[in-house]
C-alpha positions, 0 to 999 in steps of 0.5 A, a space after each residue: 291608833 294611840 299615836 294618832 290620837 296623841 298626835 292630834 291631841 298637840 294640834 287641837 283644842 276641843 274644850 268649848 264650842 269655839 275652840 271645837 269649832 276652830 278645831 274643824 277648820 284648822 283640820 279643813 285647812 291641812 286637809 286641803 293643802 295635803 290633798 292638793 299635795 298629793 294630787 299634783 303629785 301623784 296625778 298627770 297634771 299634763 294629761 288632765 289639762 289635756 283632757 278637760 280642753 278637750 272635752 270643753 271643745 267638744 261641748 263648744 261643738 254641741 253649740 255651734 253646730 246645734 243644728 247638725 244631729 250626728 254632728 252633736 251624737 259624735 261631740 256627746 260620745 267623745 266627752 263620754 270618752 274623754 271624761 273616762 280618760 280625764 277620771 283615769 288620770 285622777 282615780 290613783 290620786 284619789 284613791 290616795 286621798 283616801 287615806 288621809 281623808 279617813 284618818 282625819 275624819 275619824 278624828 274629827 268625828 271624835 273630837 268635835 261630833 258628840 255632844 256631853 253629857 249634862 247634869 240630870 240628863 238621862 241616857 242609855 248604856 248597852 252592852 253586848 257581849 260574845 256568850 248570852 250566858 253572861 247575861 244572867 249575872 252581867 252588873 252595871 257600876 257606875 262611879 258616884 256621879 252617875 246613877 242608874 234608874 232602871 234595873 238591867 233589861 237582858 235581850 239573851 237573843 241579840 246577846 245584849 243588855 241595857 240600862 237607863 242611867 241619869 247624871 247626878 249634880 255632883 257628877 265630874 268629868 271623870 265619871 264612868 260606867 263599869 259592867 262586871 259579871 259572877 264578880 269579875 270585871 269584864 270592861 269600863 266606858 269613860 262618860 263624857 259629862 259638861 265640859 268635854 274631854 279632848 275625844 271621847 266616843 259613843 263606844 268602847 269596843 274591842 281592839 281586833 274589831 274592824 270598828 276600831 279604826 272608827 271607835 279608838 278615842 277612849 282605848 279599847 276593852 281588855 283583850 280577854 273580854 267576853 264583852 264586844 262593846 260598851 255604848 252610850 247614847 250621846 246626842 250629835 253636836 251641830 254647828 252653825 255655817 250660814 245660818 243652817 245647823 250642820 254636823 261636823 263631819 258635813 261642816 268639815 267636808 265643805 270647809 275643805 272643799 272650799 279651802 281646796 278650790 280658794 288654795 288649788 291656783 297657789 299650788 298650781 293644781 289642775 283638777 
């Protein structure tokens, strides 16, 4: 997780909305050139080829000879068939794809799909923890420029606590949250205030929680930690395409997407 991060950290920029925004782009573009990579690669480009003149001939059938029902029933059941041996030729490559895909979308959620925190903003701190008896004397202590507003409401049930906090003027952007319990401290949350970190994240959690490979910008809690996660409540960044507000992760989908089908006849890719 440590490595990817600082490998991404060389390759991308994320300070204001334009460098985050060239940000997705940038990691749109490699995604669509490794993803036609590897399925030319690891797909039978020759089959596929195959299979999708076929089943262009078969609905070149349907029209020419509309008139001829069990002629048409037959064109129908063999694109059905065919498009089950096209989808056999591309579900390995696929499948590949996916990992890279996850990766990378990981970590265009947590550099460029969170919006920071600005001065007198108020937001939510929950935390939740492995033993509700922790409730009973769990604290938060924030650094100086964050405040809390409101006194802890325990919910002992769903082994949970939560406070308001807000952000003071003089707050920079090394603020941070800090829950202890009986005088021990049992984690901390960085707090992403005005000009963004690199990465940050809605969630500190636990390194051996399967929400690690989606929440690992920031590290993780301590591994003794009765605490199973820290959470702030940032609100989704939007980005402009076309005159529509989109998410980043929508925004990076698309981008690839088109990069891929602008880039497919230079890597002499059949898909």
């Amino acid at each position: 997780m440590g490595f990817l991060n600082r490998l991404f950290d060389m390759i991308s920029v994320n300070q204001t909305y334009l460098q985050r925004y060239g940000t997705i782009i940038w990691l749109s573009l490699i995604s669509a050139a490794m993803f036609m990579l590897i399925f030319k690669k690891f797909s039978d480009q020759k089959a596929i080829k195959l299979e999708k003149g076929r089943i262009l001939g078969y609905l070149l059938q349907i029209r020419l000879y509309k008139d001829r029902l069990p002629l048409i029933l037959s064109s129908i059941f063999n694109i059905l068939k065919h498009n089950l041996f096209y989808i056999r030729h591309t579900v390995v490559p696929l499948i590949i794809i996916i990992i890279p895909l996850l990766i990378i979308t990981v970590q265009v959620n947590q550099r460029c799909g969170y919006l920071p925190l600005q001065t007198d903003n108020e937001f939510i701190v929950s935390a939740s923890v492995a033993d509700a008896g922790v409730l009973d004397s769990i604290r938060c202590r924030p650094s100086p420029g964050i405040e809390v507003v409101t006194p802890v409401l325990r919910i002992p049930d769903q082994k949970k606590a939560f406070w308001r906090a807000r952000i003071r003027n003089n707050a920079g952007p090394a603020e941070m949250i800090g829950l202890h319990a009986s005088g021990q401290e049992l984690g901390n949350k960085k707090i992403a205030v005005d000009l963004p970190m690199n990465r940050f994240s809605p969630k500190t959690i636990r390194a051996n929680s399967i929400d690690a490979l989606f929440y690992n910008a920031e590290g993780f809690l301590p591994a003794g930690s009765v605490l199973k996660q820290i959470r702030i409540q940032y609100r989704r960044a939007g980005y402009s395409f076309f005159g529509l507000t989109t998410d980043s992760l929508v925004l990076y989908f698309i981008l690839t997407l088109v990069f891929a089908l602008m880039i497919k006849p230079f890597f002499k890719v059949t898909i």
